[in-house]
C-alpha positions in Angstrom: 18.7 1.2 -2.9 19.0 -1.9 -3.3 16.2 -5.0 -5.3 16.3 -8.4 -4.6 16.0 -10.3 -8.2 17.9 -13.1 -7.8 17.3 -16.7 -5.7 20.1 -15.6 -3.6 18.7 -13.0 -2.7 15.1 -14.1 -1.7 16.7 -16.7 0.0 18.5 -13.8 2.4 15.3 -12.5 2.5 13.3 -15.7 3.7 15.9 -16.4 6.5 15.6 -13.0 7.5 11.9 -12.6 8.0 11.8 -15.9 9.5 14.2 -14.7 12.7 13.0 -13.9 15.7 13.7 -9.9 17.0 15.2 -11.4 19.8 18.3 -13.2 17.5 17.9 -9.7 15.1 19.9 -7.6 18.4 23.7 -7.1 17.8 25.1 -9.6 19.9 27.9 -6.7 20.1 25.6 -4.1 20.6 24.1 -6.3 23.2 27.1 -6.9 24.7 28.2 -3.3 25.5 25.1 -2.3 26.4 25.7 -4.9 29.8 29.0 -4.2 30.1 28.5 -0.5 30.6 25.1 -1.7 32.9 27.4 -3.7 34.9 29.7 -0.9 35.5 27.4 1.5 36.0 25.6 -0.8 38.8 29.4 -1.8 40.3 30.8 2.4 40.7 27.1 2.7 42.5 28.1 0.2 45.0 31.1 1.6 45.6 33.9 0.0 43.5 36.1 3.8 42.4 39.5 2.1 42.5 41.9 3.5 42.1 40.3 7.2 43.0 36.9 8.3 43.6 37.9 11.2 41.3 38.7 9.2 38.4 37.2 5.6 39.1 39.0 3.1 36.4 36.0 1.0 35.6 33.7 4.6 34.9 36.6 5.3 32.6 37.0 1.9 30.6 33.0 1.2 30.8 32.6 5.1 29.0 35.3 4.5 26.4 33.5 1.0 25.7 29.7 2.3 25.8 30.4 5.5 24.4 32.6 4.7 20.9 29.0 4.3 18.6 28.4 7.4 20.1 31.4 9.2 18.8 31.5 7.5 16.1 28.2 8.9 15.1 28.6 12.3 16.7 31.6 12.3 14.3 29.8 11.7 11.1 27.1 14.1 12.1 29.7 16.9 13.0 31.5 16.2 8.8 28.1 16.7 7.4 27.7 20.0 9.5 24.4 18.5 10.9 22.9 18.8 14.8 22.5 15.6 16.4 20.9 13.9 19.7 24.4 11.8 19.8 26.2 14.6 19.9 24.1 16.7 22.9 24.0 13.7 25.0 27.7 12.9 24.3 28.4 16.5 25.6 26.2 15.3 28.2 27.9 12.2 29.3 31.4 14.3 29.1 30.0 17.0 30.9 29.2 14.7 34.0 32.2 12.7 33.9 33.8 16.1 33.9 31.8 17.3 37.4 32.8 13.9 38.8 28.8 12.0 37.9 30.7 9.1 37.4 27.5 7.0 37.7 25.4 9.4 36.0 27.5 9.4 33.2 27.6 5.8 33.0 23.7 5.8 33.4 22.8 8.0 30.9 25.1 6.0 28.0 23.5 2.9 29.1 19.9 4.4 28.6 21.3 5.7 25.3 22.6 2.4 24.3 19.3 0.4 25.4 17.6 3.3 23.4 19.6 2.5 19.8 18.8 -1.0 20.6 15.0 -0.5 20.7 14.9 1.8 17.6 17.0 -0.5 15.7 14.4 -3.8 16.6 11.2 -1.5 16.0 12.8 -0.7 12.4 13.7 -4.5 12.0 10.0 -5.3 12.7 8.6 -3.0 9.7 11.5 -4.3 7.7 10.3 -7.6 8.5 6.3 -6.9 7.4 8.2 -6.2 4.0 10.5 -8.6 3.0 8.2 -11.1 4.4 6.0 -10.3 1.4 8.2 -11.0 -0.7 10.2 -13.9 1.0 6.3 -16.2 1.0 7.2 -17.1 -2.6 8.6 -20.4 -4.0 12.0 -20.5 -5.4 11.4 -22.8 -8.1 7.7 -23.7 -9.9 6.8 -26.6 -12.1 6.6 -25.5 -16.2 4.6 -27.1 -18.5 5.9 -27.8 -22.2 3.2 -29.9 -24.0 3.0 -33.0 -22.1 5.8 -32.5 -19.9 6.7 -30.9 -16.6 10.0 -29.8 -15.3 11.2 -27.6 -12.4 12.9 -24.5 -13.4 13.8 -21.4 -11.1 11.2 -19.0 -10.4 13.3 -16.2 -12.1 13.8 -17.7 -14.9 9.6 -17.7 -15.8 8.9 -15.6 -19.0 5.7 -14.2 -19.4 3.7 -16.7 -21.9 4.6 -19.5 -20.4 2.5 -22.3 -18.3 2.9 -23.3 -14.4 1.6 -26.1 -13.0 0.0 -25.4 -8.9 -0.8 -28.1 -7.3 -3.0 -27.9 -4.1 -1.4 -26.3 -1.2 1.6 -24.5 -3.7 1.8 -20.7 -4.0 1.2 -18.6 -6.8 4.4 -17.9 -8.1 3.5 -15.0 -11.2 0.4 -12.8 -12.3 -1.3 -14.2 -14.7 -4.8 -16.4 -15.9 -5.7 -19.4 -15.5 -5.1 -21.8 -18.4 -6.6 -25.0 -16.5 -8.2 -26.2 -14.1 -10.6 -25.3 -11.6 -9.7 -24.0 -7.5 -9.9 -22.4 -4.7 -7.1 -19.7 -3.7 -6.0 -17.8 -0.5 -5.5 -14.7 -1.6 -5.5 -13.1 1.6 -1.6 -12.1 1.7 -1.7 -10.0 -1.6 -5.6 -8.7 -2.3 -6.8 -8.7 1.8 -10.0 -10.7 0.9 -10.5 -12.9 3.8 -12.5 -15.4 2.2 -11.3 -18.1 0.1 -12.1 -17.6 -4.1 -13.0 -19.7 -6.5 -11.3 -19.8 -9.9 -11.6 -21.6 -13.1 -10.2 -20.7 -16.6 -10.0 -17.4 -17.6 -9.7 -16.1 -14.1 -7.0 -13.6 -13.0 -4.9 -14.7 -10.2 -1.7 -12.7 -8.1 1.3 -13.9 -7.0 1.1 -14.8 -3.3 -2.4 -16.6 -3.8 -1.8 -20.1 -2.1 -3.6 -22.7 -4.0 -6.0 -24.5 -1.7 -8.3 -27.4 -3.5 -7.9 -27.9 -7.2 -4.7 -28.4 -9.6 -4.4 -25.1 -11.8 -2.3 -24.1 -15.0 -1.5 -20.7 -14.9 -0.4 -18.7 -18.1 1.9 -16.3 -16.6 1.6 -12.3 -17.2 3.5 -10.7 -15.0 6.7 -12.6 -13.5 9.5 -11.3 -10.9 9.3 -7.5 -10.4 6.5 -7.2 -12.4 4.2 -9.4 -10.6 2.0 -8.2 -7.7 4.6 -8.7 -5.1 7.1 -7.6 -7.1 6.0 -4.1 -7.4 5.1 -3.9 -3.7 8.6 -4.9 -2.7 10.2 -2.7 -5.5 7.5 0.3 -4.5 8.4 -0.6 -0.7 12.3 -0.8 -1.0 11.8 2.7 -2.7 9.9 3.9 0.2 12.7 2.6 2.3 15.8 4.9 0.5 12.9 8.2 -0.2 12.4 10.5 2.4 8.8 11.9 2.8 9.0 15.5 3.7 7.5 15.4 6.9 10.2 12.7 7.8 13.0 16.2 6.3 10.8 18.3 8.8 11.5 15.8 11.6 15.2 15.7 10.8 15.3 19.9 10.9 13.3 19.6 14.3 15.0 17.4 16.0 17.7 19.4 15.2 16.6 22.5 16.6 15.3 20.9 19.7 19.3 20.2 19.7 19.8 23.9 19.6 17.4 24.6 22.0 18.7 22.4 25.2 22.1 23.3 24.7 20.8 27.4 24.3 18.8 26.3 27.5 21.7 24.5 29.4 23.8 28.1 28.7 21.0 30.2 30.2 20.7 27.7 33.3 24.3 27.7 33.9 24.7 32.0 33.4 21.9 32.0 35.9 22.6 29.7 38.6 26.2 28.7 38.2 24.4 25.2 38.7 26.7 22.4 36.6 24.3 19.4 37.5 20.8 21.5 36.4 22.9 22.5 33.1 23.7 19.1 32.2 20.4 17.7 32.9 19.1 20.5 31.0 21.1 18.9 27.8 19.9 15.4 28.8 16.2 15.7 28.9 15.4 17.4 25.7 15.2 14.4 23.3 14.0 14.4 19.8 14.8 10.8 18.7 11.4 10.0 19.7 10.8 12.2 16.1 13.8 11.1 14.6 13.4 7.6 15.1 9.5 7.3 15.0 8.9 9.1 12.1 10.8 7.3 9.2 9.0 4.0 11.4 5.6 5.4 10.9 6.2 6.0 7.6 7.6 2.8 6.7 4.8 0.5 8.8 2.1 2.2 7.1 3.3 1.2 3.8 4.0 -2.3 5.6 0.1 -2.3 6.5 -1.2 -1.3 3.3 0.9 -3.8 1.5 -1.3 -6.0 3.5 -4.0 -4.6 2.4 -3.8 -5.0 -1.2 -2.8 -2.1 -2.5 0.5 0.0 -2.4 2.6 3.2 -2.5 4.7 4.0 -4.3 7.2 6.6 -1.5 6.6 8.0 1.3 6.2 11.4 -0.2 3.1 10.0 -2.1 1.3 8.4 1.6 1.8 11.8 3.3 0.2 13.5 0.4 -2.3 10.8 0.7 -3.1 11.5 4.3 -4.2 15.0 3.8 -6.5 14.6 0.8 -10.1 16.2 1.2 -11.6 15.0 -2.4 -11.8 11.8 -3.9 -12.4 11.8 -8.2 -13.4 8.6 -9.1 -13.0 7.4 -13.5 -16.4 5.5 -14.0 -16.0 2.9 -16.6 -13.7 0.2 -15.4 -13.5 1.6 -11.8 -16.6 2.4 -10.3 -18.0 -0.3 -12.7 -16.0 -3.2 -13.7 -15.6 -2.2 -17.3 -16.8 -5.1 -19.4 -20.7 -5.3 -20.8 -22.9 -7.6 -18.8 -26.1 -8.8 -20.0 -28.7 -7.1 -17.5 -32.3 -8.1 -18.7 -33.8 -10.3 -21.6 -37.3 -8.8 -23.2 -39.3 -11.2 -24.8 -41.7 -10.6 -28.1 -45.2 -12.2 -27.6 -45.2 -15.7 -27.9 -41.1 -16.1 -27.8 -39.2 -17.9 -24.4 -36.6 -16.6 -23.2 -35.0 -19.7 -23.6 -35.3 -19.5 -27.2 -34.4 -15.8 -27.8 -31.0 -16.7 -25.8 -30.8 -19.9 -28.2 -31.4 -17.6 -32.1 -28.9 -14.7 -30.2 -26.2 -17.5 -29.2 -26.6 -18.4 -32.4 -26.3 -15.0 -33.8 -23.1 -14.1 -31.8 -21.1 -17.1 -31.2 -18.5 -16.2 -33.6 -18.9 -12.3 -32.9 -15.7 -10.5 -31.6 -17.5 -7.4 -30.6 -17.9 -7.0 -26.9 -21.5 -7.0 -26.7 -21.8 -10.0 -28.8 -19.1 -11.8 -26.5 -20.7 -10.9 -23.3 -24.7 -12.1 -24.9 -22.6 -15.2 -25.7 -21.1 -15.9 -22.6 -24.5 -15.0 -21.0 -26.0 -17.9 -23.3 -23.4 -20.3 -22.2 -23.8 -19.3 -18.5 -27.8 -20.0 -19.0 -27.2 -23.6 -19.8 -28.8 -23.3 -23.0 -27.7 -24.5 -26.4 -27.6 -22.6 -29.6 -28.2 -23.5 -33.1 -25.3 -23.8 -35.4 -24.9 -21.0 -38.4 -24.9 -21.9 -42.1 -23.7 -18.5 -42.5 -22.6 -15.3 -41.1 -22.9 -11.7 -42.4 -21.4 -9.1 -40.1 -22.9 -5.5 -40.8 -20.2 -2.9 -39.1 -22.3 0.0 -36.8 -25.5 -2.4 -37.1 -25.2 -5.7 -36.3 -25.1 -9.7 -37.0 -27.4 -11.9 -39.1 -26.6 -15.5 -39.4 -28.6 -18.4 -40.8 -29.6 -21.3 -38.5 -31.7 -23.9 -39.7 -32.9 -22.4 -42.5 -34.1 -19.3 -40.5 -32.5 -16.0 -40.6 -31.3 -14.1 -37.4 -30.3 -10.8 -36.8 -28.9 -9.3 -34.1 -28.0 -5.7 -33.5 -29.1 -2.2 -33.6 -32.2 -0.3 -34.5 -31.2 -0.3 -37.8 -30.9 -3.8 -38.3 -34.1 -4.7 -36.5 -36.0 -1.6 -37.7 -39.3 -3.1 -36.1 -38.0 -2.8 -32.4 -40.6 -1.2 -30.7 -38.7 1.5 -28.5 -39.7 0.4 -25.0 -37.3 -2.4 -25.3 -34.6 0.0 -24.4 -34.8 1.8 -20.9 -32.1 4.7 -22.2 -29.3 3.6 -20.0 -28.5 -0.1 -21.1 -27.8 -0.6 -24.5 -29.9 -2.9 -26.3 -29.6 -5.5 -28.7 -32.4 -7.1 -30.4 -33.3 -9.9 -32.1 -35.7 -10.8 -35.5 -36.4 -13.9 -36.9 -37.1 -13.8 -40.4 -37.3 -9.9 -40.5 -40.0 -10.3 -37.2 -38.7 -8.6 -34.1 -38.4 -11.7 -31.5 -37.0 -9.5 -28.4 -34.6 -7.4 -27.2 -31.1 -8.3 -24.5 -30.0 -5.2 -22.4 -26.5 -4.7 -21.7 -24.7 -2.6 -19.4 -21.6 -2.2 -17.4 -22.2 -3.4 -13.9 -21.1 -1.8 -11.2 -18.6 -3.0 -8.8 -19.9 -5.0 -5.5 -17.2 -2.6 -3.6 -18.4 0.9 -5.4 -21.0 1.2 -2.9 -19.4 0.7 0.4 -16.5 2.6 -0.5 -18.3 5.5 -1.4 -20.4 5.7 2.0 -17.4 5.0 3.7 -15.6 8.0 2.0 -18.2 10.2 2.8 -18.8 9.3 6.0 -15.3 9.8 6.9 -15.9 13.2 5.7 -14.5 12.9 2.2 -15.8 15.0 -0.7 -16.6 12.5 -3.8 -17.1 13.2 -7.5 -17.4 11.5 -10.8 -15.5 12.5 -13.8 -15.9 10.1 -17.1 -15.6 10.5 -20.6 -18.9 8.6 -21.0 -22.7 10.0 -21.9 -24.2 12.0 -19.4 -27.3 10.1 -19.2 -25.4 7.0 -18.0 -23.0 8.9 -15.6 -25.9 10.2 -13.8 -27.3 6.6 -13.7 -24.3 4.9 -11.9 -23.5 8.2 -9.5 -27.5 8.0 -8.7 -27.0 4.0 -7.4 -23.8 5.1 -6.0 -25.3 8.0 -4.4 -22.4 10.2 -6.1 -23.7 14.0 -6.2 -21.3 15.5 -8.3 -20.6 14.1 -12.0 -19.2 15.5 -14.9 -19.7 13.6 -17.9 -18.5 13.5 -21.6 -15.0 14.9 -20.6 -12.0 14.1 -23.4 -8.8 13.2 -21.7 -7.7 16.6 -21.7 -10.8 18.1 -20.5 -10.4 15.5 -17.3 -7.2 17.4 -17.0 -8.7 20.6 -16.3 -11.4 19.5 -14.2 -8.4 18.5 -11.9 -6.6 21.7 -12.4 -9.7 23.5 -11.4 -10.3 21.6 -8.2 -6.5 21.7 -6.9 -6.7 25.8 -8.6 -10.0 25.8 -5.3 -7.9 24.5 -3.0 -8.7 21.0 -3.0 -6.3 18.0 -2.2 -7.4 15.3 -4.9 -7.1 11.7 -4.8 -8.0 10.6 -8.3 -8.7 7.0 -9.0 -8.5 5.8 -12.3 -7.5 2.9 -14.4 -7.2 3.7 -18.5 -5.1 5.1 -20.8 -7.6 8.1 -21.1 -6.7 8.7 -17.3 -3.0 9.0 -16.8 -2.7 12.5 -17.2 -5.3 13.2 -14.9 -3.6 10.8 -12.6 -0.2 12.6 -12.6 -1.7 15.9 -12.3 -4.0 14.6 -9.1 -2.5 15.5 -5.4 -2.2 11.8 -5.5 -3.2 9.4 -8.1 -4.6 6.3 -7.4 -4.5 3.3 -10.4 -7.0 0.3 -10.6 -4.6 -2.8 -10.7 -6.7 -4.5 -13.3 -5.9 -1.0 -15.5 -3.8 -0.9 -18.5 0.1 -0.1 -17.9 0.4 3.5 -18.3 -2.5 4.1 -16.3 -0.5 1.9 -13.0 2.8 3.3 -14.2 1.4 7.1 -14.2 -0.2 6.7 -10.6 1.0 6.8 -7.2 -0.6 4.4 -5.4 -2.0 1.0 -6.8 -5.0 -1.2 -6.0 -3.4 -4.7 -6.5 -7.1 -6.5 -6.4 -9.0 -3.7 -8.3 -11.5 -3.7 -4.7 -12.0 -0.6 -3.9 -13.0 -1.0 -0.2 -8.4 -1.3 -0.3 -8.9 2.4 -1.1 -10.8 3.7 2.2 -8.3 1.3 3.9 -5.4 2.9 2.8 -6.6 5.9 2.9 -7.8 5.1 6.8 -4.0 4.0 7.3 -2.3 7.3 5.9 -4.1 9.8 7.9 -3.9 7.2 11.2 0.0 7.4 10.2 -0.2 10.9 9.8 -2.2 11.5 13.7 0.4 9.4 15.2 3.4 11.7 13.7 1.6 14.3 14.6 1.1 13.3 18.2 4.9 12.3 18.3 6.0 16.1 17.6 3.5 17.7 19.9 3.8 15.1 22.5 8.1 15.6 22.3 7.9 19.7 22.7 5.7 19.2 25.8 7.5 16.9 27.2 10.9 18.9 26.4 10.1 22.0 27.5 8.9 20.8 30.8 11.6 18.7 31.5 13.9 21.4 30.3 12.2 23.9 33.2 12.0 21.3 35.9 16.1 20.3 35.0 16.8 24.6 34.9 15.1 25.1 38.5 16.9 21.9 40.1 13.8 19.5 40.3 15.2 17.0 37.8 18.6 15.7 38.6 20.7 14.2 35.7 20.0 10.5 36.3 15.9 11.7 36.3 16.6 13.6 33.1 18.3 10.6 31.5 15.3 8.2 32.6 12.3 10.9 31.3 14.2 11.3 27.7 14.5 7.5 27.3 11.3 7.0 28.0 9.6 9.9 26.1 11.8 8.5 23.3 10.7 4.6 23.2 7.3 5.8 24.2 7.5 7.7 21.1 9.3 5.2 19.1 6.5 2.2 20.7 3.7 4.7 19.2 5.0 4.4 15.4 5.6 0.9 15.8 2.1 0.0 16.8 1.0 1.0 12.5 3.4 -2.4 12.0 1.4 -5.5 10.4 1.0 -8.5 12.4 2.4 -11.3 11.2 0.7 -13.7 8.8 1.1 -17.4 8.7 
């Protein structure tokens, strides 16, 4: 396995993806595969000097086509390991041997033209790769107080501040420091539309820059970054081999066994050498060979583009075949962070002033519901008072003076006087006295994300079973599943109690995807058929999963999970479709119907039809 960290490297990588798959054929390769055409098309008109029986140019145009064939056969006969090289170079001996000069020729051209078709449809999911990773900028502009300077992109540390200027690329993870814009973020997160930023924002490398000059405070630089870890992911995909792509290996192998079992029973029978050899020709498992490690790796490609990614192939077959989808609640189905959700007045109080005394109150408050009622405040346009003082009562609440007037703001302890309709037993309130007089009440809650909805509907539509399990209260659970339309919840589960709610659902029979994104969920996520981590999640939550959700929008999860299974039905179709077509060519070649040039021509075409089906899971190309 190899990673690319170094500007040397990327560069490879950028002159690479931007080749055409017309210059990425062997010119060698190329080359021999004529050359052999061109003798295969002058023995059919005639031209057997010195002998019909052994024509020179059949004999030179087979040592030249057929030497990546041995060589291969070769390797695969030292590991002890059935190949399709090494049936269809018995084959192509087999005719020469009978005198099928031409057909021998023939079929070592279509084998040749065959290689060259695999290797360009492996090239093109290479391609949907490195091309992620080859869209960033070798060096980025750093700022240092009032000065800029270039340095190399690999050289960023986390902490420090880029300059983007309109039209540049987003070089690092990170937040924006300065500056106001709109990015492209369509290449890492899959959100079509443009989005706006300003300071405090998150932003992914990959994001061009479109409007606005931004200063970025980098987080996460080189392999760290977004595209980092989907090229590092990828790449690891690349050298992994799922099992389904070990069960392709063992049955193209046997398909191996089988022709050449089938070739002896056709010859024992009717003495017939031409049926035996096209016997041996026909049955072709590359198409499984070939198209399955393709599927594999396209699918990855596509979900890359997607916004999210996994981690091997082991991890997107297990992904294909999941029935039951476990969803964390607080900071996945909802976003995590408290959001001011309704402002109850007292009699005679404007809401404009309540959000002036409770700005006031919890402008210098680091508790999260007195930085969200402040950022709320700020948001409103309106201006607090300025505190005299500020008296911070732990488990009830704030009380500051402004103006000579004292403010509290907090619990039901602190504002005893609250009547208890200002609460609706899912937010959680915080009110407000002036003076020891109860002014109103501000409802918080944890919002739930824009994509929850949709992605559940789609789940369930697409026949996936969906639950909730969260370590929060019941009563709120049941709140958020409710809007979500989420039937089964269980609520107030300890870390370790989330573990054995997943033990008992894989101990049923069910194949979980779990999708989670704290510290309290990384068990769970490891334990999980497949676990699935929030990219806005803390570390050990992304590091303990399988797949990741670069963007945090969940509607990436029903598109990769759409992906999987669609790689999954077109692997699937590729081993049914290559017994059928075997085993009937294999009984048309045994009875005399299909000659050994027809058998050559029906297992090259089963096996780039074959090979064409993977490919079509490869990304387009973006621009």
């Amino acid at each position: 396995m190899t990673t690319v960290t170094g500007s040397t490297s990327r560069t490879t990588i950028r002159q690479q993806a931007g080749t055409s798959l017309w210059s990425r054929i062997d010119r060698t390769d190329l080359a021999r595969t004529l050359f052999v055409a061109a003798c295969t098309a002058a023995l059919a008109l005639g031209l057997d000097w010195p002998s019909p029986t052994v024509p020179l140019l059949a004999v030179i145009g087979l040592v030249v086509g057929c030497w990546p064939v041995v060589v291969e056969a070769w390797h695969d006969i030292r590991q002890r390991r059935m190949s399709m090289e090494l049936s269809m170079l018995l084959a192509i001996i087999a005719a020469g041997v009978i005198g099928e000069w031409t057909t021998s020729l023939l079929i070592t051209t279509f084998v040749l033209a065959a290689e060259i078709l695999e290797d360009l449809s492996m090239d093109r999911g290479r391609d949907a790769l490195t091309a992620l990773m080859s869209f960033l900028p070798t060096t980025v502009t750093l700022r240092e107080g009032h000065t800029t300077r270039d340095i190399a992109l690999d050289d960023v540390a986390p902490g420090q501040v880029l300059v983007i200027g309109p039209g540049e690329r987003v070089p690092v993870d990170g937040v924006v420091d300065k500056g106001r814009s709109t990015l492209d973020q369509s290449r890492i997160t899959g959100e079509s539309m443009p989005v706006d930023v300003a300071v405090g924002d998150p932003v992914y490398a990959g994001s061009i820059n479109q409007v606005g000059a931004l200063e970025v405070r980098a987080e996460r630089v080189g392999a760290n970054s977004s595209y980092g870890r989907i090229v590092t992911a990828v790449r690891e995909a690349q050298s992994s081999r799922a099992p389904v792509q070990r069960m392709a290996d063992r049955f193209a192998a046997w398909l191996v066994y089988l022709s050449i079992a089938g070739a002896i029973v056709t010859f024992l029978v009717t003495r017939d050498l031409s049926a035996t050899i096209s016997v041996i020709i026909v049955a072709g498992a590359c198409g499984i060979a070939a198209g399955t490690p393709l599927a594999v790796l396209a699918a990855i490609a596509r979900i890359a583009r997607v916004g999210a990614f996994v981690k091997d192939g082991a991890h997107l077959e297990a992904l294909s075949v999941v029935d039951t989808v476990v969803f964390d609640k607080t900071g996945t189905l909802t976003r995590g962070v408290p959001t001011v959700t309704d402002v109850r007045t007292a009699p005679g109080v404007s809401t404009q002033q309540l959000l002036a005394w409770a700005g006031a109150a919890e402008a210098y408050s680091e508790h999260p519901l007195g930085r969200a009622i402040a950022a709320h405040v700020r948001a409103a346009g309106v201006a607090p008072g300025t505190a005299q003082s500020f008296d911070y009562q732990p488990g009830r609440g704030v009380s500051v003076e402004v103006d000579g007037r004292m403010i509290s703001a907090g619990n039901a302890r602190l504002v005893p006087d609250a009547p208890a309709s200002a609460a609706d037993g899912v937010a959680t309130p915080v009110h407000i006295s002036v003076d020891e007089h109860y002014a109103g009440t501000i409802l918080l809650a944890d919002q739930v994300r824009d994509s929850a909805r949709s992605v559940v509907a789609e789940l369930r539509h697409r026949g996936l079973r969906v639950m909730m399990i969260t370590g929060d209260q019941p009563a709120t659970a049941r709140a958020v599943a409710d809007e979500l339309g989420i039937t089964e919840v269980r609520a107030g589960l300890l870390p370790d109690e989330k573990l054995r709610a997943i033990d008992a659902e894989r101990a049923a029979g069910h194949r979980l995807a779990m999708v989670g994104d704290g510290v309290n969920d990384a068990p769970a996520l490891m334990r999980a058929t497949v676990g699935i981590a929030m990219g806005s999640g803390t570390d050990i939550a992304r590091d303990s999963a399988d797949v990741v959700l670069i963007s945090s929008d969940l509607n990436d999860l029903a598109a990769t999970l759409h992906i999987a299974r669609r790689a999954r039905r077109i692997v699937m179709f590729n081993f049914v479709g290559t017994i059928v077509v075997d085993v009937i060519g294999m009984v048309l070649a045994a009875f005399g119907l299909l000659g050994p040039v027809l058998a050559a021509v029906v297992h090259v075409g089963s096996e780039s039809a074959f090979i064409l089906n993977s490919a079509r899971l490869i990304p387009g190309r973006r621009h």
